[in-house]
N, C-alpha and C positions, 0 to 999 in steps of 0.2 A: 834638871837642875833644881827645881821649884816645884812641888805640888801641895796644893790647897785642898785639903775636901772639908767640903760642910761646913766651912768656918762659921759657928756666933759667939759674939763675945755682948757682954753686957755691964755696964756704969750701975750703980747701984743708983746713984742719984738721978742718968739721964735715959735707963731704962735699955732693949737693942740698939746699937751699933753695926751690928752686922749679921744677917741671918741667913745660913747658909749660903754663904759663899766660896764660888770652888773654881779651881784653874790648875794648868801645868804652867811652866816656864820652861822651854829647852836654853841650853848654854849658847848664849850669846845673842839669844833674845832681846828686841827692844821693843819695852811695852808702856803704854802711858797709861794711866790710874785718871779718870775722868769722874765726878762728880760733885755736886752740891755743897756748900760749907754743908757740914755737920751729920757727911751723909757715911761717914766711916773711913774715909780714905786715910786718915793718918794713923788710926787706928791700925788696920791692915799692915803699914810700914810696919808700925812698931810689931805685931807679931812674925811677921816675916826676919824681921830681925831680933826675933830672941827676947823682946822688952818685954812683951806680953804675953798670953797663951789662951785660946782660944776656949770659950767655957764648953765647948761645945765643938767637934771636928777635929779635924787631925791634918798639919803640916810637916811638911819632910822636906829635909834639904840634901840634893845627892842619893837620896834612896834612904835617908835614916831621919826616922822622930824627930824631931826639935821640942824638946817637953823638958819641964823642969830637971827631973833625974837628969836627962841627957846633957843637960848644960850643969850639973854638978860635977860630971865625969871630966878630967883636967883636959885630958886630952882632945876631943872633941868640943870643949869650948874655946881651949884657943885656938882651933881652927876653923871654928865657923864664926868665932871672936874678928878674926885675923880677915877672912875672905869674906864678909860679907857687913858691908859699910854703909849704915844710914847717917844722910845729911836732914838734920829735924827743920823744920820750918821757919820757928825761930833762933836764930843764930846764938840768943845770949841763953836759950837753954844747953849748949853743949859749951862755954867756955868756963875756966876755970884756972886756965894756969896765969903765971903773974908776968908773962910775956906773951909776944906772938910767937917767938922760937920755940918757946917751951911748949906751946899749942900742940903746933905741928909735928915736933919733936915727941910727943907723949907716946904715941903709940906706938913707932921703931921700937924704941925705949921699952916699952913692955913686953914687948913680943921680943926684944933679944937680935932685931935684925941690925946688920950691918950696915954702915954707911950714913949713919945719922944726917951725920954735917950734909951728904949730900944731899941725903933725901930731902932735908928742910928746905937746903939751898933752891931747889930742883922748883919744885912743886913752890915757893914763895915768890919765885922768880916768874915760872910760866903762870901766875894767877896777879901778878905785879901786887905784891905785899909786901917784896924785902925789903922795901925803904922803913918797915914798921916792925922788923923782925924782934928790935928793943924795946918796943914799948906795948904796954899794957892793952890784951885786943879789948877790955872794955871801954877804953878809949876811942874806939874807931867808930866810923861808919855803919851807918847798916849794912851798905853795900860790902863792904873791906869786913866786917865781920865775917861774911858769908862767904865772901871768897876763904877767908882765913881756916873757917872750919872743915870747908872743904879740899883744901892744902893735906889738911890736917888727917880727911876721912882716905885720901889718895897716899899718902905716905907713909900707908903698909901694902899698898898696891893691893887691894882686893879682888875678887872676882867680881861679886856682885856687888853694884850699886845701886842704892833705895835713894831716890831724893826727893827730900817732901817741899814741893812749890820752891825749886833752887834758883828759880830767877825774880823772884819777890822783891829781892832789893841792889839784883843787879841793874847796871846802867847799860843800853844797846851793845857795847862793845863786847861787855863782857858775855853778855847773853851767847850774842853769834859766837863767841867764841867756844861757851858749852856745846853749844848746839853741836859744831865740829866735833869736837874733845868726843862727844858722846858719839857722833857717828860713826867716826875713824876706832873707836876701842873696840876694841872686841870682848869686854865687859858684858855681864848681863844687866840690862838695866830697869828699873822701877820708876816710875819719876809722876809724879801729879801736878796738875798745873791746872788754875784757872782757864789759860787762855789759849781758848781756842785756836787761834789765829797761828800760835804758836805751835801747839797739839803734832801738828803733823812734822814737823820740823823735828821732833826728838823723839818717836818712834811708827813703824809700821803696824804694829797691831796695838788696840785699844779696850778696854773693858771699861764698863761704867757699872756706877755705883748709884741707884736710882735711892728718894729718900726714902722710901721703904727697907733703906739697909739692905736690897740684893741686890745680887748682880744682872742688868740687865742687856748689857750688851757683851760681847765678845768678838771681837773679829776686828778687819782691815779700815783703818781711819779713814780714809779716803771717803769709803760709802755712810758713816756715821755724821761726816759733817756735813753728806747732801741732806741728810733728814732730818727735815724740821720736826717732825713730828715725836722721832726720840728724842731730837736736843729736846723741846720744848716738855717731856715727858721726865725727863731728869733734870729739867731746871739751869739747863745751861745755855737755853736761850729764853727771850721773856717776849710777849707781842703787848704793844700798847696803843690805842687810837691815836689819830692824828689828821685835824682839818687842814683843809687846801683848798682854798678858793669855791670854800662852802660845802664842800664834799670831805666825809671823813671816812679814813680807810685808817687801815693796822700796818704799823711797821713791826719787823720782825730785828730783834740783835742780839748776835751771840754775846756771852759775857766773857770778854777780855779782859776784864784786869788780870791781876795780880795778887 
């Protein structure tokens, strides 16, 4: 479905981002995106989804390029336009329309599919937002944003879903209920998240992104979060002293937020 080779891409102003970095993805893959703020992971989304383009490697989606010409070509972008759905991080970078209807409604809408009313209905309903379908999503919540856009990224039914830190400003409910959503789909999924704890709950295989911008892990989550010694190697756990009755020793804690 997915392959990465050699990816770097580079900010003029914040220098690499990512240096060579490389993966497959088979269809219907669930993989989590593990690293550090600032260690490239959102970056990565956006090339995987067409926003960016790697200064350096070559990504294919299906067996075909993703490179600027290819997305000039109509036909081939709206269907990697169409299957393959990123949710950005912050929710008020993707809103724009002057309802919540019209949100979720936008991309049916452009791609010419069928069934608008319901898909809005659909997907507003199963994310509990139609009470807000009238009114303006800059209005809402952080939470209710995030669901909203994500109504919004399902309501062309994609193949592939990228989502960058999707539970940032959900509330428990809603979380567990991604969690599901993504295990039962048979979507391929990308998803980054701070928290660990969470980590294994929304996919079986893991890569990390160490701050040296590569990639240092690959493989099965389960054995990633016994080791302390990679968490603590990519920054996703920290140790700090700590006396007790005149004895001081290190505690070790992964980083959970959000």
């Amino acid at each position: 479905m997915i392959e990465a080779r050699d990816l770097h891409y580079r900010y003029e102003e914040e220098g690499d981002v990512l240096d060579g970095v490389g993966f497959r993805i088979e269809p219907g893959e669930k993989m989590v995106l593990l690293g550090a703020n600032s260690s490239g992971k959102s970056t990565l989304l956006k090339i995987l989804a067409g926003l960016l383009f790697p200064s350096r490697g070559s990504y294919s989606y299906k067996g075909k390029p993703v490179t600027r010409g290819a997305l000039r070509k109509r036909d081939f972008a709206r269907a990697f336009r169409r299957e393959v759905g990123l949710l950005f991080q912050n929710p008020d970078a993707m809103l724009f329309q002057s309802t919540v209807y019209d949100e979720i409604a936008f991309g049916p809408r452009q791609f010419g599919l069928e069934g608008v009313e319901e898909r809005v209905r659909r997907w507003a309903e199963t994310l509990g937002v139609e009470r807000r379908l009238g009114r303006p999503p800059f209005h809402l919540s952080g939470g209710e944003k995030q669901k909203v856009c994500l109504a919004a990224v399902l309501a062309v039914d994609p193949e592939v879903l990228l989502l960058d830190e999707p539970t940032s400003h959900m509330d428990p409910r809603s979380t567990g209920w991604l969690v599901d959503f993504l295990r039962e789909s048979g979507r391929t999924t990308v998803v980054t998240t701070h928290n660990l704890s969470l980590a294994a709950e929304l996919g079986d295989r893991t890569i990390v992104i160490g701050e040296n911008h590569r990639l240092i892990y690959d493989g099965p989550i389960g054995p990633l979060l016994e080791d302390r010694e990679a968490l603590l190697a990519a920054n996703l756990m920290h140790a700090h002293k700590h006396e007790h009755d005149g004895l001081e020793h290190k505690h070790f804690h992964t980083h959970d937020w959000d």
